[in-house]
N, CA, C and O atoms as a Maestro MAE file, in Angstrom:
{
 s_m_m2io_version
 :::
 2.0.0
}

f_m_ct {
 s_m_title
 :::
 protein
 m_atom[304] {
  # First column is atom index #
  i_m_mmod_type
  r_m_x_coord
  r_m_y_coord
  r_m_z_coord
  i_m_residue_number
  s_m_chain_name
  s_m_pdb_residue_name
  s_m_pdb_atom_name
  i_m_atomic_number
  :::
  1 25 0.823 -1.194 0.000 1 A "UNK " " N  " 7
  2 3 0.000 0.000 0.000 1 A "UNK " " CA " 6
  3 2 0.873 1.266 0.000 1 A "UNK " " C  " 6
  4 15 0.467 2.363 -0.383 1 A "UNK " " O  " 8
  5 25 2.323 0.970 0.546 2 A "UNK " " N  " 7
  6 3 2.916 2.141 0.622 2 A "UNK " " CA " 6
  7 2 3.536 2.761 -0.340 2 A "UNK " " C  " 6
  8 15 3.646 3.959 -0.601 2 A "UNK " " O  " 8
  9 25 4.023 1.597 -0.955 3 A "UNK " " N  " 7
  10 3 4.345 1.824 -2.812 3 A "UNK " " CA " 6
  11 2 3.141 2.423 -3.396 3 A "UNK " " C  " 6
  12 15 3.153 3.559 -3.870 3 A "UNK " " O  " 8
  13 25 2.374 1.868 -3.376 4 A "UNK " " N  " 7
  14 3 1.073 2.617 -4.134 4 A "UNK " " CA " 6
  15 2 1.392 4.047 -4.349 4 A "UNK " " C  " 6
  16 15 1.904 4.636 -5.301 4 A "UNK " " O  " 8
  17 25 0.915 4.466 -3.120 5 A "UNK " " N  " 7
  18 3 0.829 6.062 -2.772 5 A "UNK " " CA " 6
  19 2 1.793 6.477 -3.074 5 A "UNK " " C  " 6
  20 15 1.740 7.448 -3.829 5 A "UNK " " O  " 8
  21 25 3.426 5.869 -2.566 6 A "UNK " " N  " 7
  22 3 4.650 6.911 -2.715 6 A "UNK " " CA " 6
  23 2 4.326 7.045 -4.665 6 A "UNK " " C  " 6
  24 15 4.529 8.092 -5.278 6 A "UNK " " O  " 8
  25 25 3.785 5.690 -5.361 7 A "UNK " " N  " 7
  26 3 4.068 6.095 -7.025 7 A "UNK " " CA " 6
  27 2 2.734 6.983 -7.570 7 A "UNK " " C  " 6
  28 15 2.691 7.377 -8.735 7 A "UNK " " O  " 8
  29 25 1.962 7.178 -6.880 8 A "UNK " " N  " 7
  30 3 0.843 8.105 -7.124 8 A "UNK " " CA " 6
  31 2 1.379 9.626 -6.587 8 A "UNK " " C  " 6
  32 15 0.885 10.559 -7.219 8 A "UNK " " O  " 8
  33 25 2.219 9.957 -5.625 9 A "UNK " " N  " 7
  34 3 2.541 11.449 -5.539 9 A "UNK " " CA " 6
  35 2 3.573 11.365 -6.249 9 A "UNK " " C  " 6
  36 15 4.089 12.473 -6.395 9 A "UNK " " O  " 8
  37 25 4.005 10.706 -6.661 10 A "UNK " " N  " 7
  38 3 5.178 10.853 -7.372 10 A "UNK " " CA " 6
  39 2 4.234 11.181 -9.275 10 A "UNK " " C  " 6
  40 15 4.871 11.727 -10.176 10 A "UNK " " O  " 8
  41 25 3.394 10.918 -9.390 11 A "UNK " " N  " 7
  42 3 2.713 11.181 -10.554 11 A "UNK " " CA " 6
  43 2 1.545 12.184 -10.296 11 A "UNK " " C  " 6
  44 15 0.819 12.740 -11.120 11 A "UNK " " O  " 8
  45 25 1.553 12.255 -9.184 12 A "UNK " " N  " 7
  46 3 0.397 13.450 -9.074 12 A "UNK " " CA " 6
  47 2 1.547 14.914 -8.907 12 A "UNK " " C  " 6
  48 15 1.082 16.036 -9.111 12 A "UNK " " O  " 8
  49 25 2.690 14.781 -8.616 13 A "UNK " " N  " 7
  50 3 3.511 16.055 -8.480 13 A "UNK " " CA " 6
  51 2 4.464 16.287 -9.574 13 A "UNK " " C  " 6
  52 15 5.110 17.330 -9.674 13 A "UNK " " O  " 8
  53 25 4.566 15.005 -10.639 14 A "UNK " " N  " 7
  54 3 5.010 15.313 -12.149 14 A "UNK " " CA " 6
  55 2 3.864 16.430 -12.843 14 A "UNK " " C  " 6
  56 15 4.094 17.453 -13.487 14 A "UNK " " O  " 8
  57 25 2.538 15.809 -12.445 15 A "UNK " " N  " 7
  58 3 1.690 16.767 -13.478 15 A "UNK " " CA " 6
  59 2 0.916 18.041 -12.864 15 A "UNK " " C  " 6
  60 15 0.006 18.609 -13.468 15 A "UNK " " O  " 8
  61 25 1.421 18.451 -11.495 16 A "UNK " " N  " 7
  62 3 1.111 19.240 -10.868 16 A "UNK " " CA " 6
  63 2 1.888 20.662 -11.187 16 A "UNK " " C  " 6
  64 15 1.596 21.857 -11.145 16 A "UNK " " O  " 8
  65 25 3.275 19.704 -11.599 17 A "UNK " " N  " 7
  66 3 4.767 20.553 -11.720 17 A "UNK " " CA " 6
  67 2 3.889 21.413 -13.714 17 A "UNK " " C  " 6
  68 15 3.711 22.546 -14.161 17 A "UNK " " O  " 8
  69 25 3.632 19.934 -14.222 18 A "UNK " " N  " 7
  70 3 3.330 20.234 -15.603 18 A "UNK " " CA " 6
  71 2 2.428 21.214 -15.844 18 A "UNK " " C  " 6
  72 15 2.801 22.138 -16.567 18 A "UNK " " O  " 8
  73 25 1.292 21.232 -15.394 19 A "UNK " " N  " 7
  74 3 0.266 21.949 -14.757 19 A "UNK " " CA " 6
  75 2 0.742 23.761 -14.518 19 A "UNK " " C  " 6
  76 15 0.456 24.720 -15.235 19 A "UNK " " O  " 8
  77 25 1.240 23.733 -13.729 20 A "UNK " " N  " 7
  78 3 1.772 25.005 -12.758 20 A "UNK " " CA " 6
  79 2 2.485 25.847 -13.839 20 A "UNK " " C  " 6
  80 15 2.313 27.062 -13.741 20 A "UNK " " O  " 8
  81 25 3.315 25.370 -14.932 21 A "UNK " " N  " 7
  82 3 3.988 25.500 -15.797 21 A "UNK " " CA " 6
  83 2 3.201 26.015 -17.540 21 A "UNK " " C  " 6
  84 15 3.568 26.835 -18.382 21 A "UNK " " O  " 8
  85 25 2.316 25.308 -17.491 22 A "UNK " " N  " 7
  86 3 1.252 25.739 -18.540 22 A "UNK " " CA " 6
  87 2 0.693 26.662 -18.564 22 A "UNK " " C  " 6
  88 15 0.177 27.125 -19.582 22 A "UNK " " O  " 8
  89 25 0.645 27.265 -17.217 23 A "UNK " " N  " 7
  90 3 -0.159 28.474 -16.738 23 A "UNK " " CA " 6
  91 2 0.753 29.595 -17.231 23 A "UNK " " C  " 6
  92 15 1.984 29.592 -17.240 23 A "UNK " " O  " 8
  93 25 -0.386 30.909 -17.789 24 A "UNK " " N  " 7
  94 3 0.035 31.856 -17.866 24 A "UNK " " CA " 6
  95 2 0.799 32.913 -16.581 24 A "UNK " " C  " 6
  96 15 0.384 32.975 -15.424 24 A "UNK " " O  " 8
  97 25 1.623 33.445 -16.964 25 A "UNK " " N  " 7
  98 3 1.975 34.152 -15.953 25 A "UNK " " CA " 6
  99 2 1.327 35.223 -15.378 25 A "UNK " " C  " 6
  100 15 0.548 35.723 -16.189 25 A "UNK " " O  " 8
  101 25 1.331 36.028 -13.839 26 A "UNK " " N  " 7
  102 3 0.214 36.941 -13.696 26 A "UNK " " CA " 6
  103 2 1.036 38.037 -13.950 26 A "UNK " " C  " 6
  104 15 0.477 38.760 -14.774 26 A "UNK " " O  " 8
  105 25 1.908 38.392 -13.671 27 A "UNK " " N  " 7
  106 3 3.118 39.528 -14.005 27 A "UNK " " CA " 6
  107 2 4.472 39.296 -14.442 27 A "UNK " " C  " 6
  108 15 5.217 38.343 -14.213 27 A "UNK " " O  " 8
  109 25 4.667 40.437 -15.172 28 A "UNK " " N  " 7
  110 3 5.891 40.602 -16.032 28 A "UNK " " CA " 6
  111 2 6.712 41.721 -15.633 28 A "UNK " " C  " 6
  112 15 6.350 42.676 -16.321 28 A "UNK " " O  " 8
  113 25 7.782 42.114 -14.735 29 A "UNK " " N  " 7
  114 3 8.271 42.664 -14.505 29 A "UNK " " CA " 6
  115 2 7.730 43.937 -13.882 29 A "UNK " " C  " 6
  116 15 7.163 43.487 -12.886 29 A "UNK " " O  " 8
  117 25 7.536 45.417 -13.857 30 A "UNK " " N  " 7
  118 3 7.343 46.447 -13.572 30 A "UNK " " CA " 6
  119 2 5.690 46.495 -13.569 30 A "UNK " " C  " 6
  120 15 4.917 46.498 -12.611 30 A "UNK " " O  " 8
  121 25 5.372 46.540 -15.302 31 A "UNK " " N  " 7
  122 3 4.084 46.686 -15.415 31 A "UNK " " CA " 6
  123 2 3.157 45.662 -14.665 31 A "UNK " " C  " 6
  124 15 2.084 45.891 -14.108 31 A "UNK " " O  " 8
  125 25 3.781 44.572 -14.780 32 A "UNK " " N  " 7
  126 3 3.204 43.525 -13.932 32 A "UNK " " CA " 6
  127 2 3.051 43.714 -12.010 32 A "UNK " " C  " 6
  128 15 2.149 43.450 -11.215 32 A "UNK " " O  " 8
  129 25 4.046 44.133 -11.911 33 A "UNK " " N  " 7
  130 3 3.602 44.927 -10.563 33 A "UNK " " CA " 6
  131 2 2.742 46.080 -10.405 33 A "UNK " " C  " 6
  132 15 2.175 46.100 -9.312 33 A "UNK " " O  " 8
  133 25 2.482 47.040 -11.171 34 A "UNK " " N  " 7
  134 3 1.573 47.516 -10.879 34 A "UNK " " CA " 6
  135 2 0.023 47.185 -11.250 34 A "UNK " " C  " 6
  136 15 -0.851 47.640 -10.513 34 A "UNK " " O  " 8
  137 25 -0.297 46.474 -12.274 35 A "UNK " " N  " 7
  138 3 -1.309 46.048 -12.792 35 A "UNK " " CA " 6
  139 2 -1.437 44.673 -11.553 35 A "UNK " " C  " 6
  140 15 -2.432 43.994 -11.300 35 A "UNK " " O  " 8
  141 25 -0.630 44.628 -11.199 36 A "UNK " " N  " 7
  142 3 -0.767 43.256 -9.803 36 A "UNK " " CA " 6
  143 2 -1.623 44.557 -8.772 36 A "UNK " " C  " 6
  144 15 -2.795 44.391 -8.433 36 A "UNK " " O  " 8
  145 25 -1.038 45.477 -8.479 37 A "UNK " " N  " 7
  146 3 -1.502 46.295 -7.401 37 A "UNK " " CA " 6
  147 2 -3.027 47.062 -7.988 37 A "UNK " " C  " 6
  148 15 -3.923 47.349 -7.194 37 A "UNK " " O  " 8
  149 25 -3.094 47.218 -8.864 38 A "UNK " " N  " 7
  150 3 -4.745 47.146 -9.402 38 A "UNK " " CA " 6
  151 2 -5.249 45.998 -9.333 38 A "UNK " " C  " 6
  152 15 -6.374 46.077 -8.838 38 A "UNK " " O  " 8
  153 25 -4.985 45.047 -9.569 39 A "UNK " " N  " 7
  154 3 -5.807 43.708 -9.422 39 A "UNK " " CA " 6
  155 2 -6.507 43.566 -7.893 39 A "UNK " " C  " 6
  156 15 -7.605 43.046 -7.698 39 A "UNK " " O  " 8
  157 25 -5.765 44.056 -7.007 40 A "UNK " " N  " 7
  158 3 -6.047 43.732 -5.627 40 A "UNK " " CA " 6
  159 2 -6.858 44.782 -4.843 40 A "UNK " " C  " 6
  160 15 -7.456 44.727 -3.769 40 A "UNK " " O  " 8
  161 25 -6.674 45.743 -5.737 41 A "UNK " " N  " 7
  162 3 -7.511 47.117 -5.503 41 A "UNK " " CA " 6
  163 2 -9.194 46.905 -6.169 41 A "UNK " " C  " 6
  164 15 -10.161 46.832 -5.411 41 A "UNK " " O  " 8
  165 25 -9.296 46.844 -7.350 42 A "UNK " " N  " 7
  166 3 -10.299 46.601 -7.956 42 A "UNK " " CA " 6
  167 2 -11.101 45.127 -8.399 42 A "UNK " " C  " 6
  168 15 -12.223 44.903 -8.854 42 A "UNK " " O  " 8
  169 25 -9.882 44.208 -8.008 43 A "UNK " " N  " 7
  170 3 -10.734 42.911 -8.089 43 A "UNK " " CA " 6
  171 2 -10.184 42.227 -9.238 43 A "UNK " " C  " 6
  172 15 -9.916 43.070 -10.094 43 A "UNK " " O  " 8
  173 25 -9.880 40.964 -9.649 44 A "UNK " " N  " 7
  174 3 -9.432 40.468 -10.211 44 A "UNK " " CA " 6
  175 2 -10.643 40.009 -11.603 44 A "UNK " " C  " 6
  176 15 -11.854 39.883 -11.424 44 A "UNK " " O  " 8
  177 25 -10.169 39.886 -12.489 45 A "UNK " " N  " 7
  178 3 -11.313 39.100 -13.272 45 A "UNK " " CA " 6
  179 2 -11.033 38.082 -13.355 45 A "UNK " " C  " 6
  180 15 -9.839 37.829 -13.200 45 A "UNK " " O  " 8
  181 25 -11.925 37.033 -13.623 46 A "UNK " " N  " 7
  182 3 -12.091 35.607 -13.720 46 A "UNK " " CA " 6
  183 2 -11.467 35.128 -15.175 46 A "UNK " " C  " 6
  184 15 -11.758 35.641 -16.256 46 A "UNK " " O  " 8
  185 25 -10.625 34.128 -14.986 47 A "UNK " " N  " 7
  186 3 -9.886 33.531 -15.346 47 A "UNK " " CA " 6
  187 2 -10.666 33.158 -17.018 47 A "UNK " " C  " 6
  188 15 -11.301 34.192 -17.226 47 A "UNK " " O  " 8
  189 25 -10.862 32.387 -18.024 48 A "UNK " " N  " 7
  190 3 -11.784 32.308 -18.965 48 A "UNK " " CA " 6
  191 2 -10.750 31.250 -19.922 48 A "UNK " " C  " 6
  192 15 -9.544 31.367 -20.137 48 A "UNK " " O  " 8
  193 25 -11.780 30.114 -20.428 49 A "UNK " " N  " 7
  194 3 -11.468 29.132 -21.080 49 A "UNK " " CA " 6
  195 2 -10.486 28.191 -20.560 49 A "UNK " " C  " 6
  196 15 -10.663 27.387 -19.644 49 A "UNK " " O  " 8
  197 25 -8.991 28.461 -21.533 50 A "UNK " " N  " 7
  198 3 -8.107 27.296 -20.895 50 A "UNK " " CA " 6
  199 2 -7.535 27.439 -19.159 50 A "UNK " " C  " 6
  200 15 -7.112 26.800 -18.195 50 A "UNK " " O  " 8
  201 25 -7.866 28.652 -19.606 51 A "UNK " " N  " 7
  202 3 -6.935 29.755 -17.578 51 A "UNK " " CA " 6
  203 2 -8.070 28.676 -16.786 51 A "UNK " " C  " 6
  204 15 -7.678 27.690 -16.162 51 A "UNK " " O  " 8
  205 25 -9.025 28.917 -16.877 52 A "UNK " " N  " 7
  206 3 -9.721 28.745 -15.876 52 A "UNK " " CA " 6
  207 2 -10.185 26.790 -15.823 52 A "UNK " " C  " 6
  208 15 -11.178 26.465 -15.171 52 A "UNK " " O  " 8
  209 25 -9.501 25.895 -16.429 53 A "UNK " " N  " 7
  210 3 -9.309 24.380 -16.916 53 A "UNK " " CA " 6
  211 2 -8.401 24.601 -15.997 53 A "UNK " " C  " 6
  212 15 -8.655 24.422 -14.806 53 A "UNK " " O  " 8
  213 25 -7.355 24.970 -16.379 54 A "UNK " " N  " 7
  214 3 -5.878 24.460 -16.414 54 A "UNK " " CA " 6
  215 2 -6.084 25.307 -14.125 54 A "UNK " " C  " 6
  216 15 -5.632 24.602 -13.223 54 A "UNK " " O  " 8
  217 25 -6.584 26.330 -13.865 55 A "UNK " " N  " 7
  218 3 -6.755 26.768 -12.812 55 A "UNK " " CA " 6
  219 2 -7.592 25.589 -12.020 55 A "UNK " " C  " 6
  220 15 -7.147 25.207 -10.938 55 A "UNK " " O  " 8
  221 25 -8.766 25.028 -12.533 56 A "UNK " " N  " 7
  222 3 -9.185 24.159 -11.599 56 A "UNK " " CA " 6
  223 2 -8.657 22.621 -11.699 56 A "UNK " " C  " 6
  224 15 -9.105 21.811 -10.887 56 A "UNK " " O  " 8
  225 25 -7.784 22.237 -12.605 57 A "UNK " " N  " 7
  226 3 -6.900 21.201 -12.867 57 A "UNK " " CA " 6
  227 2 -5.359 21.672 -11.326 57 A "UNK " " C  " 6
  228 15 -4.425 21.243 -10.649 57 A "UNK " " O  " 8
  229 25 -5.693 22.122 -11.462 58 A "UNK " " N  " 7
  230 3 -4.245 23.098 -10.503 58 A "UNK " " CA " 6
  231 2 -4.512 22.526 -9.245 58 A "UNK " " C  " 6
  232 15 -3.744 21.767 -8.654 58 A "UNK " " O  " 8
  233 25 -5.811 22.968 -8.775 59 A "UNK " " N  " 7
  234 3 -6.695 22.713 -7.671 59 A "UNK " " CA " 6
  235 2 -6.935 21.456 -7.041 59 A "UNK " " C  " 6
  236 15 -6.922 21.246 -5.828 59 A "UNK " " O  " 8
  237 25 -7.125 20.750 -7.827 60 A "UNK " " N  " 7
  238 3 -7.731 19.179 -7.840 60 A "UNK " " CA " 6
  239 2 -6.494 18.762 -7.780 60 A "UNK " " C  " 6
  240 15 -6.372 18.151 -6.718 60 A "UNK " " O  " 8
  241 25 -5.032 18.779 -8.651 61 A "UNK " " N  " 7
  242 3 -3.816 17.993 -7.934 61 A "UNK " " CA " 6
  243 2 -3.189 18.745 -7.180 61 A "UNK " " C  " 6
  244 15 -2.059 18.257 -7.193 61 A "UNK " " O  " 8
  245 25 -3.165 19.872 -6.334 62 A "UNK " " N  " 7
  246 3 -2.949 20.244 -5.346 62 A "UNK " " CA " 6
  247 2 -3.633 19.521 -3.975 62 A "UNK " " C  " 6
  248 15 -2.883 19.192 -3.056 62 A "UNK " " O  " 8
  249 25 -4.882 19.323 -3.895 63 A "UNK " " N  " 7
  250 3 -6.099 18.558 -3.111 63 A "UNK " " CA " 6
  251 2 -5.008 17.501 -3.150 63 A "UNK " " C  " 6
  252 15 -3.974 17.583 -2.487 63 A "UNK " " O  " 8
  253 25 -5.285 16.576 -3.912 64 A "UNK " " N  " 7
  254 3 -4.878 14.921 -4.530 64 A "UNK " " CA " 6
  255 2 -2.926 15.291 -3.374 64 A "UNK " " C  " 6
  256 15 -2.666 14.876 -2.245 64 A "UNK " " O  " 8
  257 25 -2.109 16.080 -4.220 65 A "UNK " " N  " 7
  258 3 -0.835 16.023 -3.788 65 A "UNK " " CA " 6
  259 2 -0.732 15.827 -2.333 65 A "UNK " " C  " 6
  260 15 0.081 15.047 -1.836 65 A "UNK " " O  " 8
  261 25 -1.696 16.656 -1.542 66 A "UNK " " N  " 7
  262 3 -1.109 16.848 0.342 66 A "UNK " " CA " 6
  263 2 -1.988 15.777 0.403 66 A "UNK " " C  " 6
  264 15 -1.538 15.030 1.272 66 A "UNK " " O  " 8
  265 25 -2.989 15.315 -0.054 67 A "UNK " " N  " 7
  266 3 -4.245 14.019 0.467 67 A "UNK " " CA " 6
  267 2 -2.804 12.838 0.362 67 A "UNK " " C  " 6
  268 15 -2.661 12.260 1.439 67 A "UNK " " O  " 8
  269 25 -2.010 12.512 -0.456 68 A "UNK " " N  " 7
  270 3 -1.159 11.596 -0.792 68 A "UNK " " CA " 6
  271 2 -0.043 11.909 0.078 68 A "UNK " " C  " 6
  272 15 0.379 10.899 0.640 68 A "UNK " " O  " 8
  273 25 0.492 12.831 0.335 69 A "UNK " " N  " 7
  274 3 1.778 12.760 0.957 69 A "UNK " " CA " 6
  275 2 1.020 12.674 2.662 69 A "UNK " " C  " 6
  276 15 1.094 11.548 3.154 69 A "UNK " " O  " 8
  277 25 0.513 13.466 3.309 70 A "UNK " " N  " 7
  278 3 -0.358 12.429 4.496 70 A "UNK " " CA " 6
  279 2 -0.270 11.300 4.435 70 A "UNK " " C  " 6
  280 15 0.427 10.650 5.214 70 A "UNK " " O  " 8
  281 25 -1.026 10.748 3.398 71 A "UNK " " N  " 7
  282 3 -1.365 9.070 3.343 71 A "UNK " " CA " 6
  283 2 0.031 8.366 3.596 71 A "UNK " " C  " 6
  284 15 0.115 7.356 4.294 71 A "UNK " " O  " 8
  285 25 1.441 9.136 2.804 72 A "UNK " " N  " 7
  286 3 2.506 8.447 2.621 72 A "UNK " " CA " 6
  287 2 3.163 8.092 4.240 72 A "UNK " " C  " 6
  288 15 3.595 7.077 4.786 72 A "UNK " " O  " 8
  289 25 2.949 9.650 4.676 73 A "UNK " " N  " 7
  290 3 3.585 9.520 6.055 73 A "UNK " " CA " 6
  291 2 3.181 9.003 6.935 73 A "UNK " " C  " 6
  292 15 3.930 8.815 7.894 73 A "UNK " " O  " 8
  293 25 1.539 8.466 6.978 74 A "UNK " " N  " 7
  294 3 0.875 7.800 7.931 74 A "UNK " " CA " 6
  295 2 1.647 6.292 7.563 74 A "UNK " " C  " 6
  296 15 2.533 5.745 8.218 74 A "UNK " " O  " 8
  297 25 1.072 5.872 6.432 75 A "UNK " " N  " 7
  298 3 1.841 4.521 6.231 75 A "UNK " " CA " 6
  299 2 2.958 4.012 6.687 75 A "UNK " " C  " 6
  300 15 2.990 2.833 7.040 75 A "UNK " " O  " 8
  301 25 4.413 5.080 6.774 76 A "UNK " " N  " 7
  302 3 5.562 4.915 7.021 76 A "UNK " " CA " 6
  303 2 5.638 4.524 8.819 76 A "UNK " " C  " 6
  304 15 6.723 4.304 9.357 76 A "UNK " " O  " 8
  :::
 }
 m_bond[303] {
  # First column is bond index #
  i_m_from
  i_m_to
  i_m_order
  :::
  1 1 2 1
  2 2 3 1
  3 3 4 2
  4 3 5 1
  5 5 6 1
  6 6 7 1
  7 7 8 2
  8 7 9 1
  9 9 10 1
  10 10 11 1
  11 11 12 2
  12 11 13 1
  13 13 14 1
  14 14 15 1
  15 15 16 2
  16 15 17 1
  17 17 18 1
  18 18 19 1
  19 19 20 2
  20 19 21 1
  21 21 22 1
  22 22 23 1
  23 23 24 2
  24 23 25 1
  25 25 26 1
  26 26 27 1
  27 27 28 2
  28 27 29 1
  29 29 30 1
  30 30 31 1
  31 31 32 2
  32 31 33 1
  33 33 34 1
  34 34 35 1
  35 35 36 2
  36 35 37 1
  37 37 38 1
  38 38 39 1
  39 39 40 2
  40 39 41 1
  41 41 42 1
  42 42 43 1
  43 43 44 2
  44 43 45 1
  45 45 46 1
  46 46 47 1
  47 47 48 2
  48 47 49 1
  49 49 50 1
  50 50 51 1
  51 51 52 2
  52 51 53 1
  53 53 54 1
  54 54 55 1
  55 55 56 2
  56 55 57 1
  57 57 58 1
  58 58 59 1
  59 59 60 2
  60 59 61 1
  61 61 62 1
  62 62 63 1
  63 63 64 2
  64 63 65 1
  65 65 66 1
  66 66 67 1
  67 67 68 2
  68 67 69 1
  69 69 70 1
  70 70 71 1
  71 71 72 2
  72 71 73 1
  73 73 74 1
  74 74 75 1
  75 75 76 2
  76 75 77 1
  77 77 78 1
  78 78 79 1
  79 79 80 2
  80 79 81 1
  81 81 82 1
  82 82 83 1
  83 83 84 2
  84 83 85 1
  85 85 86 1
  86 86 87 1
  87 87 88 2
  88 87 89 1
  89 89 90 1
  90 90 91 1
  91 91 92 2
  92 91 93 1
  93 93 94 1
  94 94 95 1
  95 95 96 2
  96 95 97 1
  97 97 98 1
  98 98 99 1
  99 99 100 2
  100 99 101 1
  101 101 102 1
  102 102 103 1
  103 103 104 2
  104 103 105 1
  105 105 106 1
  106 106 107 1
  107 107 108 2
  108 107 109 1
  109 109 110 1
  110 110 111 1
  111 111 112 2
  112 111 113 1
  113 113 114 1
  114 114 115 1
  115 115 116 2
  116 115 117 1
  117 117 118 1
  118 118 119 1
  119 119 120 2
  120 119 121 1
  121 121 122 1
  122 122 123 1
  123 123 124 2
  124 123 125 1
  125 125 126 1
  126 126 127 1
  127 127 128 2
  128 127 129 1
  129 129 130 1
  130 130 131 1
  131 131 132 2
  132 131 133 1
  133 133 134 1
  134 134 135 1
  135 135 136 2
  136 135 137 1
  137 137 138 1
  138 138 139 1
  139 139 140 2
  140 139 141 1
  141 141 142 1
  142 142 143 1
  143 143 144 2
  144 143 145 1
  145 145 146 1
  146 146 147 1
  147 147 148 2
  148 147 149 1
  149 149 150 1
  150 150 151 1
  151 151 152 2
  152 151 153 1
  153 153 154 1
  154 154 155 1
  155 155 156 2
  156 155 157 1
  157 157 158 1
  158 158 159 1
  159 159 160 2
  160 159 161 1
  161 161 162 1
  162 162 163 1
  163 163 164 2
  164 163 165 1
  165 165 166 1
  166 166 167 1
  167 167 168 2
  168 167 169 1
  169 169 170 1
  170 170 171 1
  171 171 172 2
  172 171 173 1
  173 173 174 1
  174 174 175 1
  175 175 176 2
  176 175 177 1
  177 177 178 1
  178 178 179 1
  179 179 180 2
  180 179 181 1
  181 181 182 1
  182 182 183 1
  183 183 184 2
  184 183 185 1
  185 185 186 1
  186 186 187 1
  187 187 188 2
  188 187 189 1
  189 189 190 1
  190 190 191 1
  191 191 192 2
  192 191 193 1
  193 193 194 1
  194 194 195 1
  195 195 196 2
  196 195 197 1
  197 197 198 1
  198 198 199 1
  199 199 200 2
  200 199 201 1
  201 201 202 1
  202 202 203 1
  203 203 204 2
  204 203 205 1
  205 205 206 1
  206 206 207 1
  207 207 208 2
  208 207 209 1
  209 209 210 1
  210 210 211 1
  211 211 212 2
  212 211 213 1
  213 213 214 1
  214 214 215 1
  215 215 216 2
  216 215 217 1
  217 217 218 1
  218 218 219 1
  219 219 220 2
  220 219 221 1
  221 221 222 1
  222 222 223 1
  223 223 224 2
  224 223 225 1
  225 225 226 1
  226 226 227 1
  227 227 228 2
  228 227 229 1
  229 229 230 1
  230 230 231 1
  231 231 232 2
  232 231 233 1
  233 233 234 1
  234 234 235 1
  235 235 236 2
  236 235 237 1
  237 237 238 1
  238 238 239 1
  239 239 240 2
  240 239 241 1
  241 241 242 1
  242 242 243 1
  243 243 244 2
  244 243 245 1
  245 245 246 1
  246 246 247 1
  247 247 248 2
  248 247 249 1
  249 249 250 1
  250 250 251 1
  251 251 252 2
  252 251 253 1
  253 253 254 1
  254 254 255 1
  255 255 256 2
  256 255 257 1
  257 257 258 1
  258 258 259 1
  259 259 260 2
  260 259 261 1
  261 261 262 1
  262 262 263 1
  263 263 264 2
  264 263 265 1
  265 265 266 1
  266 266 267 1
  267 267 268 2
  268 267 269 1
  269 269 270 1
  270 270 271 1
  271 271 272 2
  272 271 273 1
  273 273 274 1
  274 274 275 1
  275 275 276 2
  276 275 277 1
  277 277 278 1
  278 278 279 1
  279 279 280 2
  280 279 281 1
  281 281 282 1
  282 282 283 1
  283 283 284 2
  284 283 285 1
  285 285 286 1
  286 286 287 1
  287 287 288 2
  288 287 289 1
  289 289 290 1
  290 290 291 1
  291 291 292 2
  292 291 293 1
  293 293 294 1
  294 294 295 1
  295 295 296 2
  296 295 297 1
  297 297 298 1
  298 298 299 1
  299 299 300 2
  300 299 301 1
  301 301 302 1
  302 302 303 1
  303 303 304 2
  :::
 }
}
């Protein structure tokens, strides 16, 4: 059982990594800092099409990743 899990976070944090990486970036240097500091002022807009896939794909192996590494350390 412990193999299991250690080869399931070990594949849930390959495509978590893959995941995280697909994503657009929220800032780019300067402008990106300030358009970051409007975002937080006025509210962000919602993410749309692949952003918002690839955002709740993010979510779900984030969940899955700490649910598995628990599991790993209980086992041990």
């Amino acid at each position: 059982m412990h193999t299991v899990a250690l080869v399931l976070l070990v594949i849930v944090a390959i495509c978590l990594i893959g995941v995280i990486l697909l994503q657009q970036g929220r800032s780019a240097g300067l402008s990106g800092a300030i358009s970051g500091g409007a975002e937080q002022l006025f509210g962000k807009q919602k993410a749309r099409g692949i952003d918002a896939l690839l955002v709740r794909i993010t979510v779900v192996l984030s969940v899955l990743f700490f649910l598995l590494a628990i599991a790993v350390a209980y086992l041990v």
